[in-house]
C-alpha positions in Angstrom: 0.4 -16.9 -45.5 1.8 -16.7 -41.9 4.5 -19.3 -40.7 5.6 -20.2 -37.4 9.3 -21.1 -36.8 11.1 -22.8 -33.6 14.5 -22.1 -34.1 16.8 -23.8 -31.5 20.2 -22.5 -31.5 20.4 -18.7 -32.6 22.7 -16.6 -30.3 23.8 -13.2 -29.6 22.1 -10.4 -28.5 18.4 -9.3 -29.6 20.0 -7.3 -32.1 22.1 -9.9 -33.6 19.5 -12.4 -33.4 17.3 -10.0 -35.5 20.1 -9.6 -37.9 20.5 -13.8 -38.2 16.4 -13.6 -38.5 16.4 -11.4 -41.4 18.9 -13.6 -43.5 17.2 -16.9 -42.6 13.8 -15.0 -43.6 14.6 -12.6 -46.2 12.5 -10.2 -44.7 12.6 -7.1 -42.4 9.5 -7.2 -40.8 9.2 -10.3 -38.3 8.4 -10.9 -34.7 10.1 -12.8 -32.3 10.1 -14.2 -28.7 13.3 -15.5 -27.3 13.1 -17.9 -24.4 15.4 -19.9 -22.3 15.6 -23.0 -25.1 14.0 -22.0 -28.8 13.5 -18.4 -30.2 9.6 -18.8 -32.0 9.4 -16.5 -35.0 6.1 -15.1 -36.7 6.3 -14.1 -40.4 4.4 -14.1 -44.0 7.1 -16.1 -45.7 8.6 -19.2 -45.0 12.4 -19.5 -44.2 14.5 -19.1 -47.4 17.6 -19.9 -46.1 17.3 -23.3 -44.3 18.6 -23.6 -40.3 19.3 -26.6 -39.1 17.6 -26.5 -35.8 14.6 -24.8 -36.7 11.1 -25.8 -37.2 8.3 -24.5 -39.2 4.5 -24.8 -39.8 2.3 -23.1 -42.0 -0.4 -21.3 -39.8 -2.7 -19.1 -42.0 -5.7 -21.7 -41.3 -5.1 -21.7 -37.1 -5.3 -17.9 -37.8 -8.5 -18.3 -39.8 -10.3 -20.6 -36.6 -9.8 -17.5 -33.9 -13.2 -16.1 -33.4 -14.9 -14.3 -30.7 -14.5 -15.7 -27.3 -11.5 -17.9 -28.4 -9.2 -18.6 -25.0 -5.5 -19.1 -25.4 -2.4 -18.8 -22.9 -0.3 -16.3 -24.1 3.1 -14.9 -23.3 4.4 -11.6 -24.6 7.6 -9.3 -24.2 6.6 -6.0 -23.6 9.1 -2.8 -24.5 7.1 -0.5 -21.4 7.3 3.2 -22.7 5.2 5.7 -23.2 5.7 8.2 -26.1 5.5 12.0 -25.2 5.9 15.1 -27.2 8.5 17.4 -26.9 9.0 20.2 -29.0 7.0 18.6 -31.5 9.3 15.3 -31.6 8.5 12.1 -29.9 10.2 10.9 -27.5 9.9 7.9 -25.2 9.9 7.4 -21.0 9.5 4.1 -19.5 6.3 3.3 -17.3 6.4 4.0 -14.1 6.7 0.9 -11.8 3.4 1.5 -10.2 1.8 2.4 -13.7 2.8 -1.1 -15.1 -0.1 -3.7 -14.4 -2.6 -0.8 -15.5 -0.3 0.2 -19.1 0.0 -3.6 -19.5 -3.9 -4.1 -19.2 -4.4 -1.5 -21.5 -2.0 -2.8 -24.1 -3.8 -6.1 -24.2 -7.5 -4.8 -24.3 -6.2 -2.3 -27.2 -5.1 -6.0 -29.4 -9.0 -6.9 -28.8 -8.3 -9.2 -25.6 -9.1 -9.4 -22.0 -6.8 -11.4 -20.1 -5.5 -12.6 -16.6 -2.2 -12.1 -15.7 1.2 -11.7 -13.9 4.4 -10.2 -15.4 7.5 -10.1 -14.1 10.2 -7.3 -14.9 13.1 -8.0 -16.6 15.4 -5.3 -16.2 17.2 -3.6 -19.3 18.2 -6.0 -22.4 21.6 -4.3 -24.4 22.0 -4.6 -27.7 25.2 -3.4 -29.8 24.6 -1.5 -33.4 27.8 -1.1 -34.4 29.2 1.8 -32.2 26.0 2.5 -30.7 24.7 0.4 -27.6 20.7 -0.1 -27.9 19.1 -0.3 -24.0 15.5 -1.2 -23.8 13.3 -1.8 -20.5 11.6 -5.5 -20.8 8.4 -7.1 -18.9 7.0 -10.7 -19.5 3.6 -10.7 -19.0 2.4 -14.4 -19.3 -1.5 -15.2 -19.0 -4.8 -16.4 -20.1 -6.6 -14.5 -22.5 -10.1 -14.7 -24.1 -10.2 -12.9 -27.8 -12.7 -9.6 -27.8 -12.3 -8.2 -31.7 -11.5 -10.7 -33.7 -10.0 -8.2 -36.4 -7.9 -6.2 -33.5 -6.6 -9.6 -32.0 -5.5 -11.3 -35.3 -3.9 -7.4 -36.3 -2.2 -7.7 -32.9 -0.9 -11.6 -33.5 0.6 -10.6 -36.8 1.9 -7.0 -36.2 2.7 -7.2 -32.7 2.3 -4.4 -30.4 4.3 -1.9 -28.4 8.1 -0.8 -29.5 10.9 -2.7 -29.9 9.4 -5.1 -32.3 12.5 -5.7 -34.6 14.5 -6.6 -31.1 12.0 -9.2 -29.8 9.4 -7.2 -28.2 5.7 -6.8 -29.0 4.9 -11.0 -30.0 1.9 -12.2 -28.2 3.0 -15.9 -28.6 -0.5 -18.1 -28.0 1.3 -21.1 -30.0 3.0 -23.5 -27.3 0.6 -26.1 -28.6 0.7 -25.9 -32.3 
């Protein structure tokens, strides 16, 4: 099963808000998009611990309807880094500035899509874990896209895609109407 949940008032930083996500979801692995007025979570179980503000929908059969040349406005939060190898460890450089509209383009054909867009950079977003302060580049790419691979597309809509997934990054959120 896969849910969708507004939630209305959830503060703190992304890591906070991941930490409040977990315990309203008893679960590890969810996506999220925060915007300016509701935080829209993606996950496989429904809330078990009951928020007051939030609001959630079972979506398995909306999932089940996307097919091949399906058209949706989308907006995602894209972590832009690249992952390079360095003495056989991975490490991660942001995109350069004038390498973003083409990594973005690939990111989105690579979750079986083709889409029209415009992003706008959002500078770093700072998290606190504990001691350790967590700084991550952000863009917010917001579109139209039409749905290439069905099973790529649907992989990307419940995995997410890019880094940064457990702080908000990585949801391509097509669900402003349901």
């Amino acid at each position: 099963m896969n849910y969708l949940t507004r939630i209305y008032d959830i503060a703190g930083d992304d890591y906070q808000v991941h930490q409040k996500l977990k315990s309203i979801f008893d679960q590890d692995d969810i996506l999220f998009q925060r915007g300016r007025f509701e935080t829209v979570v993606l996950s496989t179980k429904a809330p078990t611990n009951k928020h007051q503000s939030a609001d959630t929908r079972q979506i398995s059969d909306f999932l089940e309807s996307i097919d091949i040349g399906s058209e949706f406005l989308f907006t995602a939060r894209l972590n832009p880094v690249v992952t390079k190898q360095i003495n056989e460890k991975g490490k991660r450089y942001p995109v350069q500035r004038n390498k973003l509209e083409e990594w973005i383009k690939s990111k989105l054909e690579d979750a079986g899509m083709i889409a029209e867009f415009i992003y706008r950079t959002e500078g770093p977003r700072i998290s606190a874990k504990g001691e350790h302060k967590i700084t991550l580049s952000s863009v917010f790419v917001t579109g139209m896209c039409q749905v290439k691979d069905v099973i790529r597309f649907k992989t990307a809509l419940t995995k997410g895609i890019g880094h940064g997934k457990g702080l908000g990054f990585g949801m391509i959120n097509i669900f402003a109407n349901l």
